[in-house]
C-alpha positions as CSV (number, residue, x, y, z in Angstrom):
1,X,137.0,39.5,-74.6
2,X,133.6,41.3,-75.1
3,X,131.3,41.0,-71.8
4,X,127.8,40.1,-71.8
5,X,126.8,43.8,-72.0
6,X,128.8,44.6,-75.1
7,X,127.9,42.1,-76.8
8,X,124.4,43.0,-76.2
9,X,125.1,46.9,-77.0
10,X,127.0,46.0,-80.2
11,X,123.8,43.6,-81.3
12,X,121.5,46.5,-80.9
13,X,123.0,48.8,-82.4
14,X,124.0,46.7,-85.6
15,X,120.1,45.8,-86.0
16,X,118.9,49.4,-85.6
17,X,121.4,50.2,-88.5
18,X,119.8,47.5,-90.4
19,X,116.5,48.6,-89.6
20,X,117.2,52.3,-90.9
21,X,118.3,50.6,-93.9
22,X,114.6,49.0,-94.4
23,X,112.2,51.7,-92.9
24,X,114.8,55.0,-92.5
25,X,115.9,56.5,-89.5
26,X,112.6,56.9,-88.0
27,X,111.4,53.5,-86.5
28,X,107.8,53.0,-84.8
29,X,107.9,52.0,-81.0
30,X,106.3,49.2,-81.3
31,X,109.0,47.5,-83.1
32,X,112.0,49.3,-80.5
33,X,109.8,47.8,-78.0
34,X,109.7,44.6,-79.0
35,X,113.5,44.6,-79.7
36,X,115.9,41.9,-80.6
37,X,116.5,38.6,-80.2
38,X,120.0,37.5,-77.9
39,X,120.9,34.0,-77.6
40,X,117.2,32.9,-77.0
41,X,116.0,36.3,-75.2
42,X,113.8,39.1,-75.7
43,X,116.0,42.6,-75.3
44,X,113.6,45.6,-75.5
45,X,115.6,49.0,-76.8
46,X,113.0,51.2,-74.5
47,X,110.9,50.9,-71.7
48,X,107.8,53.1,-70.2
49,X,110.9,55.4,-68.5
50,X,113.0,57.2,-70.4
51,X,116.1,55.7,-68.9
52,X,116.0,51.9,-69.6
53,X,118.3,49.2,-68.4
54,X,117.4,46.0,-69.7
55,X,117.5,42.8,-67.9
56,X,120.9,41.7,-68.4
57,X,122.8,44.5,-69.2
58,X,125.4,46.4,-66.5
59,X,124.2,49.3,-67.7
60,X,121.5,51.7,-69.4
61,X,120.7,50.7,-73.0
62,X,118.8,53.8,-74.3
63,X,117.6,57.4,-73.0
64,X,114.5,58.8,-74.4
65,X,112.5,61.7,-74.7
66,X,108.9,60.8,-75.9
67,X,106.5,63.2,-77.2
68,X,105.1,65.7,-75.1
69,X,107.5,64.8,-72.6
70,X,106.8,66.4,-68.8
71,X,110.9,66.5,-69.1
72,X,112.3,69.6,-70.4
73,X,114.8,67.8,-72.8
74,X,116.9,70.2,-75.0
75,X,119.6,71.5,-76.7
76,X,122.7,73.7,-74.8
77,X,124.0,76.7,-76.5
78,X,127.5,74.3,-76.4
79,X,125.1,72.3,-79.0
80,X,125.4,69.0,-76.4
81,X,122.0,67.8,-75.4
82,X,120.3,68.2,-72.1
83,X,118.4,65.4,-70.8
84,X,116.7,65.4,-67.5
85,X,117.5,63.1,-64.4
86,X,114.5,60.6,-63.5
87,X,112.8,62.3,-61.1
88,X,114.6,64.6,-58.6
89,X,116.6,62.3,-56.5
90,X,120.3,62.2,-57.9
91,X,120.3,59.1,-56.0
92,X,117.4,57.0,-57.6
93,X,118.8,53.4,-59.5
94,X,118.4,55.2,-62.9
95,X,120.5,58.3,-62.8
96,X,123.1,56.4,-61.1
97,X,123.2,53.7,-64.0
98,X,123.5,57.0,-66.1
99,X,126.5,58.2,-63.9
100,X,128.1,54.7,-64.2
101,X,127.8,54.6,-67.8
102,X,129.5,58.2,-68.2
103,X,132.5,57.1,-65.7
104,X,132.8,54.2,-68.2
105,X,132.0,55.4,-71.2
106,X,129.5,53.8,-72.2
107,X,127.7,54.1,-75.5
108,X,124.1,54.4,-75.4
109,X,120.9,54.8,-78.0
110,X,119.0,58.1,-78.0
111,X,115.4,57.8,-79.0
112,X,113.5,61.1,-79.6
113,X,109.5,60.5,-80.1
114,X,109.0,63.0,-83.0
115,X,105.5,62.3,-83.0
116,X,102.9,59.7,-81.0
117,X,104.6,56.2,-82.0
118,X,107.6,57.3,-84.0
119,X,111.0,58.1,-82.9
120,X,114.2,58.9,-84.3
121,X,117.2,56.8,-83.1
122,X,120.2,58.3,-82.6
123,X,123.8,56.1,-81.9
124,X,126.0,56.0,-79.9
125,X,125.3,58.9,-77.5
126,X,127.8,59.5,-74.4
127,X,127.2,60.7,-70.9
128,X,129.7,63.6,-70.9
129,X,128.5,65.9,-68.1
130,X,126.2,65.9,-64.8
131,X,124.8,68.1,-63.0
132,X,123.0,67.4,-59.7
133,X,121.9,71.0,-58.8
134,X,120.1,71.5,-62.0
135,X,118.8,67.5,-62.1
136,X,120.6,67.0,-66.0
137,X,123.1,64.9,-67.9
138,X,124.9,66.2,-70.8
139,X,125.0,64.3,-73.8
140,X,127.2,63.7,-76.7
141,X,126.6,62.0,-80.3
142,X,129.3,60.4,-81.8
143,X,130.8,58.8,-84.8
144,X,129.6,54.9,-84.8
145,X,132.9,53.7,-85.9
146,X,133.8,54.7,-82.5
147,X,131.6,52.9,-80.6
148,X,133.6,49.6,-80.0
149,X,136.8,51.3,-78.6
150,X,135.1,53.8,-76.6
151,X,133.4,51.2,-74.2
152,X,135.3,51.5,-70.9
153,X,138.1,54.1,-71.9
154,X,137.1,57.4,-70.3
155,X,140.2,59.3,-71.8
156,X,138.3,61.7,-74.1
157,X,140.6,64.7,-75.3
158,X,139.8,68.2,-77.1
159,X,140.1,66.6,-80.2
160,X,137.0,64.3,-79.8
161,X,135.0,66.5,-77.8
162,X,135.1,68.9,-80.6
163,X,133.8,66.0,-82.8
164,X,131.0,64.6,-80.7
165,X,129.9,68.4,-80.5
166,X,129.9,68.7,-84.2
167,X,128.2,65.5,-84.9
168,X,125.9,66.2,-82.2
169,X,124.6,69.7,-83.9
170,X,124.5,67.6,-86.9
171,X,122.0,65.3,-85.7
172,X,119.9,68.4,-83.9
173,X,119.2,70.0,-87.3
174,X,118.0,66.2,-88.7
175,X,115.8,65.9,-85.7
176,X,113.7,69.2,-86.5
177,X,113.7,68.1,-90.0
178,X,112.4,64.8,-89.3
179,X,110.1,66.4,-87.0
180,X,108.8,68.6,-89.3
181,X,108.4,65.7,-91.9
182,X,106.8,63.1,-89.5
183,X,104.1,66.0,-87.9
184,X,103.0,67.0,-91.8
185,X,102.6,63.3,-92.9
186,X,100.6,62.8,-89.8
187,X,98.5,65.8,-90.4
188,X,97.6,64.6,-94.2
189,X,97.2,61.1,-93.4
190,X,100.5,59.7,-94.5
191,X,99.6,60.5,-97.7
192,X,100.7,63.3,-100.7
193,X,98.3,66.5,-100.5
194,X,98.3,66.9,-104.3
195,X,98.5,62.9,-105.5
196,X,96.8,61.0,-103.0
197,X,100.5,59.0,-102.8
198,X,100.6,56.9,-100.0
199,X,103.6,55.5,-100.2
200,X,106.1,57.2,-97.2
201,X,109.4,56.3,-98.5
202,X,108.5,58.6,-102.2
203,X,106.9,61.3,-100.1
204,X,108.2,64.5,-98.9
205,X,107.0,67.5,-96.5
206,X,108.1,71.0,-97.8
207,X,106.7,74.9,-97.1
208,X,104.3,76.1,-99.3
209,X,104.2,79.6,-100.2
């Protein structure tokens, strides 16, 4: 039987599937910040910190890295993803909801602000390694067809590691090429340099030579 907090995890992350569907795979914060409806309440996807537990889940929902971020968020040469503890005390409430959810593996979103207001979603992303002395958690992407038997079965051998540090390169090159995209439709306007097209969905952001 599914607890409260799966049930939650596994509503998100079917509507943000839906949600790439309608706008693509980068979503305004506005919308992940107004969230979904469960049973009768509001459940934001982020919060104004980039670790966010909501109200009634066990654990963290989502980890993100906004624009500009004062966190030195990045890539390992491993291809797994850096992301900063909350501050510098391994101690404080979030990083220890962080350590919880790697002990039980726990599948989480990744939101990466591309540019002011838009962010690509990444799921389900792991806590797979932490390191107190340098103040960072390691993350994993995965498959989502994995998501529903990973909760609570820390038993993770070679075989999937390998994967999650595949899929997790994968998704590294589509966030610089959705960056790239988002930060030239921003720059003309959200609309075509040549055409004056403004709808997003038929537009596309190459290099000129």
């Amino acid at each position: 039987m599914q607890t409260l907090d799966e049930q939650i995890r596994l509503s998100v992350f079917a509507w943000l599937a839906e949600q790439r569907t309608i706008l693509g795979d980068v979503l305004p914060r506005i919308l992940l910040a107004q969230g979904i409806q469960f049973e009768g309440e509001r459940i934001p996807l982020l919060g104004p910190q980039g670790i966010f537990k909501p109200r009634y889940a066990d654990y963290p929902l989502s980890i993100t890295t906004t624009p500009n971020s004062p966190y030195d968020d990045s890539f390992a040469p491993d291809g797994l993803l850096v992301y900063r503890y909350r501050g510098t005390d391994p101690q404080h409430a979030d990083n220890v909801g962080l350590r919880r959810a790697m002990a039980d593996s726990i599948p989480l979103v990744y939101f990466h602000g591309l540019v002011p207001s838009r962010y690509l979603a990444t799921w389900p992303v792991f806590i797979v390694g932490d390191d107190p002395k340098s103040l960072t958690f390691r993350v994993a992407v995965d498959d989502v067809s994995t998501t529903a038997r990973a909760t609570h079965d820390s038993t993770i051998g070679e075989g999937a590691m390998a994967r999650r540090a595949y899929i997790t390169t994968v998704v590294r090159q589509r966030l610089h090429q959705r960056s790239f995209r988002e930060i030239v439709l921003q720059a003309y306007r959200q609309q075509c340099a040549l055409c004056r097209l403004r709808h997003n969905e038929l537009l596309d952001a190459s290099h000129i030579i």
